[in-house]
C-alpha positions in Angstrom: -153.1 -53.4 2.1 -150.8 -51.2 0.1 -149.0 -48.4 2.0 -147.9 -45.1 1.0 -146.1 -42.1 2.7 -148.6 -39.6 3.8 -151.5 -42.0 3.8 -154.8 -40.4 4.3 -156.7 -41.2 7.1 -160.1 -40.7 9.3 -159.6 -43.1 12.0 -156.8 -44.1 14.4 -157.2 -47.2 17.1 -154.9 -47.0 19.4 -153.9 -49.7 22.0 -153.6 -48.6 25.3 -151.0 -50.4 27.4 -147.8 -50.7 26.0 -149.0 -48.0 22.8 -149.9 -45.0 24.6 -149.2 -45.6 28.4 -146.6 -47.1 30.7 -148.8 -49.3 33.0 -146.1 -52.2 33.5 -145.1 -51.2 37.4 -148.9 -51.2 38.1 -150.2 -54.6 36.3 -147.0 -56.4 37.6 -147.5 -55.0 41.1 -151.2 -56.3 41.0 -150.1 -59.7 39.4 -147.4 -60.1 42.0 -149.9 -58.9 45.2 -152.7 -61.7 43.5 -149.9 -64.5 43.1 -149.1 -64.0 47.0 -152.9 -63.9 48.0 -152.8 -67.5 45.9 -149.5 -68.5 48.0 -147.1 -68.4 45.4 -143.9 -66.4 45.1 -143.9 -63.4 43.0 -142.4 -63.8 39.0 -139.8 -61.6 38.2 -140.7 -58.2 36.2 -139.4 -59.3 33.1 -141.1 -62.7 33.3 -144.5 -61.0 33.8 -144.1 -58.0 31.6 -144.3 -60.9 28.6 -147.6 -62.1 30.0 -149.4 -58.5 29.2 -151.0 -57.6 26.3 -153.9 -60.3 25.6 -156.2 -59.6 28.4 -156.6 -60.6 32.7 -157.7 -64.0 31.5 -154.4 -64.8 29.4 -152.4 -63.3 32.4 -153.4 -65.0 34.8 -152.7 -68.8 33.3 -149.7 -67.5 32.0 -148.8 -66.2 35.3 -150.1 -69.4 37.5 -148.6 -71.4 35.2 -145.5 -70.2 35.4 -145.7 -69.8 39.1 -146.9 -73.3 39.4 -144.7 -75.0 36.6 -148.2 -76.9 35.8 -151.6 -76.1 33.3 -153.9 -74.3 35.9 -157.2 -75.4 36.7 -160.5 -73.5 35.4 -161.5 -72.6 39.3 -157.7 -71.8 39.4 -158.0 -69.1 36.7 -161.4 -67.5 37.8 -160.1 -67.4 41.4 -156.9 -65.5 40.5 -158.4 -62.8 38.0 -161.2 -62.4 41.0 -158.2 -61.4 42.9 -156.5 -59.7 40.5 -159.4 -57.3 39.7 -159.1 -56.7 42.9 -155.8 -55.4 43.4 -155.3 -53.5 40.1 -158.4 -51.7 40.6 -157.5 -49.4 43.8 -153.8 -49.4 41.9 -154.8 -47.9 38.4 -152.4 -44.8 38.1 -150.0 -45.5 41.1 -147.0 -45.2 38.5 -148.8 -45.6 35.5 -148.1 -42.7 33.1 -148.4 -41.5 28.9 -145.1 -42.5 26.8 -143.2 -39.4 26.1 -144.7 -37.8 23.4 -147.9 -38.9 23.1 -150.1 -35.7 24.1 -148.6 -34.0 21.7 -149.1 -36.8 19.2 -152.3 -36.7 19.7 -152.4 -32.8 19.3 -151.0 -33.4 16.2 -153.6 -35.5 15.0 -156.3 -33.3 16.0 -158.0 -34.1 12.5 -158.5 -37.3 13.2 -160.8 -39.5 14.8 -159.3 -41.6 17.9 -160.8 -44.5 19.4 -159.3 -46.8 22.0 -159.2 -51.2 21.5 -157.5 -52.2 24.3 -157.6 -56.4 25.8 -157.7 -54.5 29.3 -161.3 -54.2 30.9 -163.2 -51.4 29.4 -163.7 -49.3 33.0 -160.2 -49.3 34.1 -159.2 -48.1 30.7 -161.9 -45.2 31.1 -160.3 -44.8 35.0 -156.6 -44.3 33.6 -157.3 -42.4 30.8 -159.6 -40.0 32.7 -157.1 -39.9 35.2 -154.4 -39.3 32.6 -157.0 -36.1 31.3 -157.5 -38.1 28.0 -161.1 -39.1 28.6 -162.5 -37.2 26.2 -159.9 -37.9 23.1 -161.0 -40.7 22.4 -164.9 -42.7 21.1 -165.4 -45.2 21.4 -163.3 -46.5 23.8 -163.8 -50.6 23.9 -162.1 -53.4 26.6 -162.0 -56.8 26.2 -165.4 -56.9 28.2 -167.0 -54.5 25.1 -167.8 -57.2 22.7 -167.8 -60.6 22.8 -164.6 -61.4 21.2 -161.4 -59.2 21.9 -157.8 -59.0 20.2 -156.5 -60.5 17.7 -160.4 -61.1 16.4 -161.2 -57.9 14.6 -164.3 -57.5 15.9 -163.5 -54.6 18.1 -161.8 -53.1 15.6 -165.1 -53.2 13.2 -167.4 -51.8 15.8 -164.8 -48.4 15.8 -165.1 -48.5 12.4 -168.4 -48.7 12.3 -169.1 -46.1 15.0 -167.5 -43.6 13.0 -168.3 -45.0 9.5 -164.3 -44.7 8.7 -163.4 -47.2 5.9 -160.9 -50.1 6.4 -158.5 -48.1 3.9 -158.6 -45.2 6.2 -158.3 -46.3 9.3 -155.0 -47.1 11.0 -154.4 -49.7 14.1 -151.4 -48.9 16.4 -150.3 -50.7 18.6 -147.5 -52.3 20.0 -147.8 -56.2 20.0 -148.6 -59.2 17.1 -151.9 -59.1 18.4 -153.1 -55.6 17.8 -151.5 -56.0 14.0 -153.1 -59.2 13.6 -156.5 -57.7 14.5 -155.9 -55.1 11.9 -155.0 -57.0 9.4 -158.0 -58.9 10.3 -159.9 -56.0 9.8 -158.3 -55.1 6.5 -156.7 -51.4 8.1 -153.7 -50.3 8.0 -151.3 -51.4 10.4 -148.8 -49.4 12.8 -146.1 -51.1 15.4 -144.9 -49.0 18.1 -141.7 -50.1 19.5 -142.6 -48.4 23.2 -144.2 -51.1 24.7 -144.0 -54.7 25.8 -142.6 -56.6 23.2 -140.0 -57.1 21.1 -139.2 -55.5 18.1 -138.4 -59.0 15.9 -142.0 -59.9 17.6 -143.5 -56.1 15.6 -140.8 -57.3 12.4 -141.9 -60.7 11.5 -146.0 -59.6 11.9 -145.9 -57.7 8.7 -147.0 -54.2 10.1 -147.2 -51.5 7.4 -145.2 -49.4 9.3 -143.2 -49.6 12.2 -142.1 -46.5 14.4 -140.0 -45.8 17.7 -142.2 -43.6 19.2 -146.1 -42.0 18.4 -144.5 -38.7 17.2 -142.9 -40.7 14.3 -146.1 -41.7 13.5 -147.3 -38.8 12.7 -146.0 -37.3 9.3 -146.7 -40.9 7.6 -150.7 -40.0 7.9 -152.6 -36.8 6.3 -156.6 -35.7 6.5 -158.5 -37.3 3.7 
């Protein structure tokens, strides 16, 4: 899709971790905590911070597999997000916290609609952002446990789109891995990188984002009411 500098706009989907909070020390604590319950030694954080980003399911092979130098097996898998569930769940906001910049962002964008498509589980996403006192920003907010397919498959992205009747030309994904811009260009929006989160910025470069930014507040002047 074409992009041009203010673009008008109705609806923004954010990504959660890695867009518009810093839950690294938390999921990486919880990963660690399961891999020992599993007996296996815990992956270094910059290991494991490349494993987040395409839901518990994803994490957890790529974690056990990189633990156990082997393919896991299915029982394997179910057994470690089980236990990984677990320990993220009493551990949701222990250091987790918003990017710099991104309440007032959001206050900035007050116009806008603002819904949440995140591959976490849809209640500890409510949990954090409630806890964070952004629960009420943002509608709908969807996890990978909202429909049956989640990130990069656009159909999480649709059903936002959907809910607030926002067309794909005005409607904006942001987020801050291939996955979320692959989703939206699934979906036929417009696409954002952020460069806060967990990946690298050649990984944001060579997916062909319309626009790329350092930070949310950079986001901002590129998008106007419609």
């Amino acid at each position: 899709m074409a992009f041009t500098s203010p673009h008008p706009c109705r609806l923004f989907i954010f990504d959660l971790d890695g867009t518009l909070i810093d839950s690294r020390s938390d999921i990486i604590g919880a990963l660690n905590r399961t891999l020992a319950r599993m007996s296996l030694k815990p992956l270094p954080e910059y290991q494991a911070a490349g494993f987040i980003g395409n839901g518990v399911q994803k994490l957890i092979e790529r974690a056990l597999s990189q633990a156990t130098g082997r393919t896991p097996e299915p029982a394997r898998v179910q057994e470690g997000i089980i236990l990984f569930r677990q320990e993220y769940e009493g551990h949701l906001l222990d250091r987790t916290h918003l990017y710099p910049g991104v309440k007032e962002a959001l206050d900035q964008l007050s116009w806008a609609r603002c819904a949440i498509v995140t591959n976490k589980p849809e209640n500890f996403s409510r949990l954090i952002l409630e806890g964070l006192g952004l629960g009420g920003r943002f509608s709908p907010i969807l996890g990978e446990d909202s429909t049956q397919t989640r990130k990069p498959d656009p159909a999480p992205l649709l059903r936002a789109m959907d809910y607030w009747r926002a067309a794909p030309d005005q409607t904006v994904m942001v987020g801050d891995s291939a996955v979320d811009i692959e989703a939206g260009k699934a979906a036929g929006v417009i696409t954002c990188g952020v460069l806060t989160g967990f990946r690298p910025k050649e990984e944001l470069l060579a997916s062909g984002c319309n626009l790329l930014v350092a930070s949310l507040l950079e986001l901002v002047p590129h998008f106007c009411p419609c």
